[in-house]
N, C-alpha and C positions, 0 to 999 in steps of 0.2 A: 049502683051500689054507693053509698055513703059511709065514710067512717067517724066518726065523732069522736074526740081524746076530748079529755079533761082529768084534773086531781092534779093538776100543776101551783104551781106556789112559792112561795118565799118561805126557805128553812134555812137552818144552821147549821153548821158543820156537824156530822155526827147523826144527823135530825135521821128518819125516813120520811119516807112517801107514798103512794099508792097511786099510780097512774090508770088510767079504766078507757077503753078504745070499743064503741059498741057501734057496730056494722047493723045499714038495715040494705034489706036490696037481697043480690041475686045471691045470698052469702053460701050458698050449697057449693058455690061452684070453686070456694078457695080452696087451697090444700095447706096454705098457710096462713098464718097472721105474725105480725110483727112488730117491733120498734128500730128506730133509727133515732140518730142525735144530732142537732148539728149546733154546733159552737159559733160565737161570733167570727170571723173571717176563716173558719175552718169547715170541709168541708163536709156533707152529709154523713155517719159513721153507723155502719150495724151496732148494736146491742142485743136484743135477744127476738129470738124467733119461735111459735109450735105451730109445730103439724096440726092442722084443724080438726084430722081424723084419728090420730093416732095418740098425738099428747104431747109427741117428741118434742123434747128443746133443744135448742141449740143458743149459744151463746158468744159472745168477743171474749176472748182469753183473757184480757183485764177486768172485766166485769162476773167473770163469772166467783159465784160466792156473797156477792154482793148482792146482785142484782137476781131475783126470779121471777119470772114470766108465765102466767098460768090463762088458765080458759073456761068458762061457763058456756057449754055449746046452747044448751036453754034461752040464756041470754042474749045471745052472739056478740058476749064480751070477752076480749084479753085484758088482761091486769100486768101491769109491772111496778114489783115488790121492790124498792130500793131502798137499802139498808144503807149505815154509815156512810151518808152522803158528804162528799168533799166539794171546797169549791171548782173545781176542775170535774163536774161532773154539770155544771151550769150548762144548757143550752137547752135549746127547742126541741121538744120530742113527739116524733111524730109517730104514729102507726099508721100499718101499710098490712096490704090484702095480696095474696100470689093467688093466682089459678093453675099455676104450673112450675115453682119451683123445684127444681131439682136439688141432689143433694148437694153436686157443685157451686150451684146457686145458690142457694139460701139466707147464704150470709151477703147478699151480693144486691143494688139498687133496685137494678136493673130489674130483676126477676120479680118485682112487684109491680103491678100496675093501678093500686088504689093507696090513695093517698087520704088521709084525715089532714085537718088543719093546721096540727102542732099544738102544743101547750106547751108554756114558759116554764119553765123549771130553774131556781136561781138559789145557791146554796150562798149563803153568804153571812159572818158574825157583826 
């Protein structure tokens, strides 16, 4: 399985974005998809997650509102919507694939075991 991210960029305060994570490979077998963030010297952080079969989101409590996380199962794309971007919202955002997340999990590294690349994401005036 592969995951490919792109739609990362250089915006402004305020600006959005549209991130796009398109999995090829065994993808029947996720039950989730994802993103994560991780900032310079800080370390990896959830932002949003769907269930692959269902729809469900799930969300980081500071993000959410901001930030929305949708699916093209057709495509075997997730998208993350990010609105009123701040610069504290800078860092490398990856998506990630689960085959077995649970509910405790979800929000949690671990519980993924496919990784995409990362795309930059850099808010800055």
């Amino acid at each position: 399985v592969q995951l490919q991210a792109s739609g990362g960029g250089l915006v402004q305060p305020g600006d959005s974005l549209r991130l796009s994570c398109t999995a090829s490979g065994l993808t029947s077998s996720f039950n989730a998809m994802g993103w994560f963030r991780q900032a310079p010297g800080r370390e990896r952080e959830f932002v949003a997650t769907i269930r692959w079969s269902g729809g469900h989101q799930y969300y980081a409590d500071s993000l959410k509102g901001r930030f929305t996380i949708s699916r093209d199962k057709a495509k075997n794309t997730i998208y993350l919507q990010m609105n009123s971007l701040q610069p504290e919202d800078t860092a490398v955002y990856y998506c990630a694939g689960s085959t077995g997340a649970t509910l405790s999990e979800v929000r949690q590294n671990r519980a993924y075991g496919f990784w995409g690349q990362g795309t930059q994401v850099t808010v800055s005036s």
